[in-house]
C-alpha positions in Angstrom: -12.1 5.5 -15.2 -9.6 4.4 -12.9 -5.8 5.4 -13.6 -4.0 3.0 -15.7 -6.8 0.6 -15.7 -6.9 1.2 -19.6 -4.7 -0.7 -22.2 -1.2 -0.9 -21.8 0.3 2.1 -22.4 3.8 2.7 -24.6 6.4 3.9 -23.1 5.9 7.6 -25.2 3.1 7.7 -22.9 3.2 6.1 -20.0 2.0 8.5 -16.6 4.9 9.9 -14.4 5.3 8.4 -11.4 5.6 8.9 -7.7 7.7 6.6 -5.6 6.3 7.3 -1.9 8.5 6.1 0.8 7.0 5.1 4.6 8.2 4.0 8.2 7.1 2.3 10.7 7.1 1.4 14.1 4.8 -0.6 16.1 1.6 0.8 15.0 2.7 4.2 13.8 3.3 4.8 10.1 4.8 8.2 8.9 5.8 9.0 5.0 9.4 10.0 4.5 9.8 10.8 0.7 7.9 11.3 -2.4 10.5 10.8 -5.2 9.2 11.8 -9.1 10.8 8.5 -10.2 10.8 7.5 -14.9 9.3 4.4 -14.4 5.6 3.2 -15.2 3.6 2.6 -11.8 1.5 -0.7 -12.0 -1.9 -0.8 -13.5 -5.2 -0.2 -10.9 -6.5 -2.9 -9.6 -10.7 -2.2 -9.8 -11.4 0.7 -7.9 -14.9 -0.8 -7.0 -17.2 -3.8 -5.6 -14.0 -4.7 -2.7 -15.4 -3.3 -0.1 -15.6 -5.8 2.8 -13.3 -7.9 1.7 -9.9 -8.9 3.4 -6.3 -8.7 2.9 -4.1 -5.7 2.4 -4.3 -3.3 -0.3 -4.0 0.8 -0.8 -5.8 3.7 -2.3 -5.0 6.7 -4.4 -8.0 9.4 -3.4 -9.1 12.2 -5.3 -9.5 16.0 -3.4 -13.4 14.7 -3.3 -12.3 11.1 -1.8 -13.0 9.2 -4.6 -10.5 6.4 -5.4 -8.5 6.9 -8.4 -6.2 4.5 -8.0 -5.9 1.0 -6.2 -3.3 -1.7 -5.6 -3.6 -4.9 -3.8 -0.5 -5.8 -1.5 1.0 -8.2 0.9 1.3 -7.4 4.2 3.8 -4.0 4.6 4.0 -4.5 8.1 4.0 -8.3 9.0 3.9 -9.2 12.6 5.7 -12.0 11.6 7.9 -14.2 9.1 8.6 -17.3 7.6 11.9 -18.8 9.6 13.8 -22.2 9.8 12.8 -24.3 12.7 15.3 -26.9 12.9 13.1 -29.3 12.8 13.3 -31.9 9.8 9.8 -32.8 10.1 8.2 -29.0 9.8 11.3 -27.2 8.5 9.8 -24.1 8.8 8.1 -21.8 11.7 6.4 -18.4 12.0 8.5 -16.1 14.2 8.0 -12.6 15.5 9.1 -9.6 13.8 10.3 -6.3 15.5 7.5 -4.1 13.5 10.0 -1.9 12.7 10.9 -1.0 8.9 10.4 0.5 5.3 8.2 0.4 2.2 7.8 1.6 -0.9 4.4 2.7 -2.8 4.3 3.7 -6.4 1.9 5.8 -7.8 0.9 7.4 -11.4 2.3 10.9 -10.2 -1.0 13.1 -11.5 -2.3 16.0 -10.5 -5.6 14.3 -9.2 -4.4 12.4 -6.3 -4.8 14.2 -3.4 -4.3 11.3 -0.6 -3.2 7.5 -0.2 -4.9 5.3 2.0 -3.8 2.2 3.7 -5.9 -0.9 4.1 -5.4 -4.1 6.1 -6.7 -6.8 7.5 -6.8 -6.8 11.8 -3.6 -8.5 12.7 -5.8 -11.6 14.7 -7.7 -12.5 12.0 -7.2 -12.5 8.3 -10.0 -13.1 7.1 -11.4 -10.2 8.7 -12.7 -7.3 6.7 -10.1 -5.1 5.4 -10.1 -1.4 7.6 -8.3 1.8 7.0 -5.1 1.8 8.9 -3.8 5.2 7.4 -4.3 8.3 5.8 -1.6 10.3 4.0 -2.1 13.7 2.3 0.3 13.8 -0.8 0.3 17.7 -1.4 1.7 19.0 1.7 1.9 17.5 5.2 1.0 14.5 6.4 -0.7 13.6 9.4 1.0 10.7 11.1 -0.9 7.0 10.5 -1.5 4.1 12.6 -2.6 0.4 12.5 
């Protein structure tokens, strides 16, 4: 069974959780903290029957691979945003980002998960299947990611 796919959980009993903190720029992505955090981390979405589909989402792995632990997202590295155009007909436009920034990831903080793995979307094409776009070890170094 996947982590916190179960019933709700009090608050007695609720998992510890890891608040993982990344960087990026252009198409590099790097982890810069893992922070033990008293909070409750978000249920699993299903941690099968998604493969192929698009979108953006990430996955808690297991020391054998097998996902533990999954949470769909919005993008955490747009290319671009939502701006004012000026215009009154079409007040709003896409524009460019620098693809420079932060996010945040939380986790249940057990012993199990061994990695997190990104997912996205290519950047062209949305509706494109989903591929891996990095891989983070979360007991010990990380190797650097990239989309």
């Amino acid at each position: 069974m996947a982590i916190g796919s179960s019933t709700p959980q009090s608050d007695e009993n609720a998992l510890p959780t890891l608040r993982v903190t990344f960087a990026y720029e252009g198409n590099q992505v790097r982890v810069v903290s893992r922070q033990a955090v008293d909070m409750r981390a978000a249920p699993s979405d299903p941690v099968y029957d998604y493969q192929g589909q698009s979108g953006h989402w990430f996955e808690v792995h297991d020391a054998s691979g097998r996902v533990i632990y999954r949470r769909n997202t919005h993008d955490l590295m747009p290319v671009d945003v939502e701006a004012p155009s000026g215009d009154p007909e079409r007040p709003f436009t896409r524009a460019k980002t620098e693809r420079r920034g932060t996010f945040v990831l939380t986790i249940p903080n057990v012993s199990q998960a061994q990695s997190i793995v990104l997912f996205a979307s290519p950047e062209d094409d949305a509706r494109k299947a989903a591929r891996e776009i990095g891989r983070f070890t979360l007991r010990g170094a990380e190797p650097k990611g990239s989309r």
